[in-house]
N, C-alpha and C positions, 0 to 999 in steps of 0.2 A: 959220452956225457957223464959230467959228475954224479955223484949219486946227491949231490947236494941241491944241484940245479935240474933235477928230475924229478916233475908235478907227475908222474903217472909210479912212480917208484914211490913216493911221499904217499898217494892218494891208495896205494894197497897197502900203507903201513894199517893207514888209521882206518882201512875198511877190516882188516884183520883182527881189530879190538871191537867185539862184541856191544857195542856202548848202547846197549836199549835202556831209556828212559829208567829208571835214574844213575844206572850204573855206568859206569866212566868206561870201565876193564880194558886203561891204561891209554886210552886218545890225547886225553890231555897230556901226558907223558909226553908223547911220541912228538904232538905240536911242539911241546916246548923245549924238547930237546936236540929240535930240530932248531926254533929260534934264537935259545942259544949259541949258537953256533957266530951266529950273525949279531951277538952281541946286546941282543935283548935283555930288558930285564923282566924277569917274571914272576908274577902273583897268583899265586890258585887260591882262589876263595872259595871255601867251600859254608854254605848256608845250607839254613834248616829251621825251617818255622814250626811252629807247634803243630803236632798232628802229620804232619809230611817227613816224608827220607829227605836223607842229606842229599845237598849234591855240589858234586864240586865244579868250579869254573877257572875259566883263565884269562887274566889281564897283563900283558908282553904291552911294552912298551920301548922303542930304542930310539932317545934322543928327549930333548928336556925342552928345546924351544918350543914356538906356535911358528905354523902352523901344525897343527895336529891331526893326521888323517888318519882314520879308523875304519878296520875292516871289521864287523861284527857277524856273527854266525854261530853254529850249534854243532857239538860232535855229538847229539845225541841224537838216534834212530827208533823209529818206529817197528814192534815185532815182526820177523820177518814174514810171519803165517803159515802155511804149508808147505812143508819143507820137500815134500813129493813133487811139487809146483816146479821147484825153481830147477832149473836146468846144469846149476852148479852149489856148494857151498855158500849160502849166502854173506858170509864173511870170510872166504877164500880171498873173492878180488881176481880170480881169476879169467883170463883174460882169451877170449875165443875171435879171431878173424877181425881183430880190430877192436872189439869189444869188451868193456869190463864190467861183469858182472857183481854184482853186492848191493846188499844193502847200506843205505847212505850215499849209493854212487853220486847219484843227481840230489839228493838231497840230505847234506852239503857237505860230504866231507871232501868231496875234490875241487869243490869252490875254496874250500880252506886251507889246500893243499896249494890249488894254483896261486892263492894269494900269498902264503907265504913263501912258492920258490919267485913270482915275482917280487916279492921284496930283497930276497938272499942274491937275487941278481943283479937287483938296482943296487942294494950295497956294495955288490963286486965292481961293481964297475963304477960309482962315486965315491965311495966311501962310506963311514960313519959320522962325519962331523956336516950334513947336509943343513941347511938352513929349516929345521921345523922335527917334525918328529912322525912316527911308523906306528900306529901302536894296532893292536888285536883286542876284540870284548869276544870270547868266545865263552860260550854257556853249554851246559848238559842237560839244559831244561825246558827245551823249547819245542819237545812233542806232546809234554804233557801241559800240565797245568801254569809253567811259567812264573810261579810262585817264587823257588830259590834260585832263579838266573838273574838274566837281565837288568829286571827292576832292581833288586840289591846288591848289582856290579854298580849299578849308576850309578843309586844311593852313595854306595862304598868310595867312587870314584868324584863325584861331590864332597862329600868329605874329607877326601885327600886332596882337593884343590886343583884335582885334575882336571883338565878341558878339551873338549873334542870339538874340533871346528867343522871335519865333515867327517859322514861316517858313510860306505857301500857297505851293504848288509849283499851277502852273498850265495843270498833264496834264487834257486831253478824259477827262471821268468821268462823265459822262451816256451812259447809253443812248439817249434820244432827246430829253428835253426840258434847256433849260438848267436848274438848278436842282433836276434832282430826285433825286440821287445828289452824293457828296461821298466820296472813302475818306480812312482813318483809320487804316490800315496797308496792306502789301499782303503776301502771300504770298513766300515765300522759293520762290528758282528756283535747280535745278541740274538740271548732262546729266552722263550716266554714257557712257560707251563702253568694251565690253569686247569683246578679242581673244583667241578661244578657239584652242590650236592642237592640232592633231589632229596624225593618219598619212594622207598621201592614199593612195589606193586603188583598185582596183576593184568597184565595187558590186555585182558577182557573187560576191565572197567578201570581206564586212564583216569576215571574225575577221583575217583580214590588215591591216585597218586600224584606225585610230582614228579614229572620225566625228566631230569637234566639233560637228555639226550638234543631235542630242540634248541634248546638254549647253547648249548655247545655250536652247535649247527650256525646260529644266528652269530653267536661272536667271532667264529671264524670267520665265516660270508662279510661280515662287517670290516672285516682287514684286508681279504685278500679280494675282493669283488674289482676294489678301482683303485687305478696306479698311485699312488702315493705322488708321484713326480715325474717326470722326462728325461730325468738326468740333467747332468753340468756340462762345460766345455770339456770337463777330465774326467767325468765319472759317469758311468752305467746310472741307467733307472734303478731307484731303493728295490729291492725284494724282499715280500714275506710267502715265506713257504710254508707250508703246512707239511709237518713232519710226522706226526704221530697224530691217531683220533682211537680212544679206547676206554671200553666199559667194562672189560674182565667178563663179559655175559657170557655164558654158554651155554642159558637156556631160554628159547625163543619165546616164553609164554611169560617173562619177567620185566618188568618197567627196572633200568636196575637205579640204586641208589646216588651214585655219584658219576658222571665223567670227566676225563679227564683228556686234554689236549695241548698238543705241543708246534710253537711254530719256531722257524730259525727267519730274522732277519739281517739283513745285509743292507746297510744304507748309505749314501753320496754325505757330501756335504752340506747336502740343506737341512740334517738332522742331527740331531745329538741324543746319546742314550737318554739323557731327562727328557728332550720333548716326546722322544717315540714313549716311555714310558709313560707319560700324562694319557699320551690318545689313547693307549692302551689302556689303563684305566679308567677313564674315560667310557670306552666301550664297553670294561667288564660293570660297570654301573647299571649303562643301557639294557644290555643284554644279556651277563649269567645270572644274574640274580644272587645268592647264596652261593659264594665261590670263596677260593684262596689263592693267591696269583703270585709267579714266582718268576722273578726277568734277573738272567745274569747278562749283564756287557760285556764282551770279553776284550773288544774294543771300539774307540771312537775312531772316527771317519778324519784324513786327513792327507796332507797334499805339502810335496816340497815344490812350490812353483818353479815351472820350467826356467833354468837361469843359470849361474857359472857350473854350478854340480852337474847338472843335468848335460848341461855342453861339454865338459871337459867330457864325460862318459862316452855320450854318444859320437864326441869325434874320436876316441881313441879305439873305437869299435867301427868305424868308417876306415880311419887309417889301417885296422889291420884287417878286417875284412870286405869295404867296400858295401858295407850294409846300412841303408839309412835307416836308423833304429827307431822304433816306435815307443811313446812316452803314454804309459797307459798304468791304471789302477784296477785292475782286474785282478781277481785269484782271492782267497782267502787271505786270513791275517799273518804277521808276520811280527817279529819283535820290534821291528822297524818303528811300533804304533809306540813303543815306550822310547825310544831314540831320541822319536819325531821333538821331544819336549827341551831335551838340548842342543841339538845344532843340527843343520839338514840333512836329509838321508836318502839315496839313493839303491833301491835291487838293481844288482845286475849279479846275474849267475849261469847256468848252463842249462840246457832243456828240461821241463819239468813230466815229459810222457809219463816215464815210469815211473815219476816218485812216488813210495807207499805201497807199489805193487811187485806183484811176483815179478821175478827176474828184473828188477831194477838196474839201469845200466848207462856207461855214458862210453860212446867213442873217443879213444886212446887220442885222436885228431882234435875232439873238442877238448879236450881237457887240454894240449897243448895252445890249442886258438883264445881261450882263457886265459891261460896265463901270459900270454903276448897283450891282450888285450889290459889285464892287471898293469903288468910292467908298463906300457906306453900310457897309464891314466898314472902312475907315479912319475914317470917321466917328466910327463907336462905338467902336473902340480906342484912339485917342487923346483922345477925351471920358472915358474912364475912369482916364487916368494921370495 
């Protein structure tokens, strides 16, 4: 096999560049000079907002008509942690009984690999002058804060008069087998943190003080006691969790002065960060009394309804595996929630077991069932325009 048309030789390039948050240490390279090859043309943007490191991105693009489909994803990785843990070099790539070990395996640098030798393939064998166009939004920012990726590719790519008609964003969305999961929205995420402030005290005479400890107690109970909702036709019941309850006390005879508590929610579509944040305030009225409240959104709750994106995927994932795929919004956020604002978007990527964890890993077999899978969803989208 070429070395050109080899997603598991590609996928140990970019696992051998150390690329943790914000550092690139040369992925982007490796994609795009791999792209080249095939004729792309390429843009690294690199952004940097006040207060934040640079970071760099990449936007490959081969061909100028519409239709425009766009594979979107991140070469950047999460640290790898204990390095006594993992069973190999986390950025070796090396490859034991079938298995390839590293960080980024499963999440995403062999999603980004299988996408781009299915593309180098479909060029082989059509050509370059195909009716529509190929293009990549790959970011270096998508473990951490999301600041200098995505959003100001868009922007950027707006600007330039660029248009994406659909985009597979290529986040680990299997449970365990490739193929048999695909989401279609994801759930909207936001963290509350409220600071309740009391009278400190001595706990042998409470009327002398003001315990924020109670009050903390009530505003939580007041959120997470009853279900918010039942869920949608596509989406799980909202969640609020309670993540964090803490007073700094370390001595048991003290009413203490302030506490402080932390929830993360997760919500469907019958909410949006403004309304959750009304009820939330709302309750901090009823219940902390003398508080300070602090809610970041990281995203809103949203849904590519099932329809030509969602079909063309999940038949090309039938055709090559014989798996009737399942259409679900499960899992955490993904860039997909900034996509979602110009043109449809679909996950589909490789299993997500071990992303984030020691010995992160994907079968040499899935990463080629991927990129058959890639190749036959270009196949049929561009035989259709």
């Amino acid at each position: 096999m070429a070395q050109t048309s080899d997603p598991v030789a590609l996928t140990q390039q970019l696992i051998r560049c150390p690329s943790i948050t914000p550092i690139d240490a040369g992925a982007l390279d490796v994609l795009q000079s791999y792209l080249e090859l095939f004729g792309f043309t390429c843009h690294r943007l690199p952004f940097q907002e006040e207060g934040t490191e640079e970071v760099d991105n990449l936007y490959a693009r081969l061909g100028t008509g519409a239709p425009n489909l766009c594979f979107a994803g991140h070469t950047d990785v999460v640290p790898p942690g204990n390095l006594e843990h993992w069973s190999s070099d986390p950025f070796s790539a090396e490859i034991i009984d079938g298995i390839m070990y590293g960080r980024g395996t499963q999440d995403m640098k062999a999603a980004i690999a299988c996408f781009a030798v299915a593309s180098g393939r479909f060029i082989e064998r059509n050509g370059s002058d195909f009716d529509g166009s190929i293009s990549f939004l790959i970011t270096g920012d998508e473990e951490a804060d999301a600041i200098n990726g995505t959003v100001k590719m868009l922007d950027w790519l707006e600007q330039q008069g660029e248009k994406i008609d659909a985009c597979i964003v290529g986040e680990p969305t299997n449970p365990a087998i490739v193929g048999e999961m695909i989401k279609i929205g994801r759930r909207g995420s936001m963290n509350v943190e409220i600071t309740i402030h009391g009278k400190q005290g001595h706990a042998a005479y409470p009327h002398l003080a003001d315990n924020p400890v109670p009050k903390l107690i009530r505003f939580i109970s007041s959120l997470i006691e009853q279900p918010l909702d039942q869920g949608t036709e596509h989406f799980p019941p909202t969640t609020i969790t309670a993540t964090s309850v803490d007073v700094g006390n370390e001595t048991t005879n003290i009413i203490p002065a302030t506490a402080q508590g932390r929830l993360n929610i997760r919500f469907n579509d019958l909410h949006s960060g403004a309304s959750l944040t009304r009820m939330i305030e709302e309750k901090q009225k009823q219940f902390a009394g003398k508080s300070d409240l602090a809610i970041r959104i990281s995203g809103e709750a949203f849904l590519t309804p099932p329809g030509p994106l969602s079909d063309l995927i999940s038949n090309a994932i039938k055709s090559v595996t014989g798996i009737e795929t399942e259409l679900s919004t499960t899992g955490g956020t993904s860039d997909a929630r900034f996509i979602k604002d110009y043109c449809p978007v679909v996950e589909c990527g490789l299993i997500n077991e071990t992303a984030h964890k020691v010995d992160e890993n994907v079968a040499v077999h899935d990463i080629e069932t991927l990129t058959d899978i890639y190749k036959t969803i270009l196949d049929t989208y561009f035989s259709k325009t």
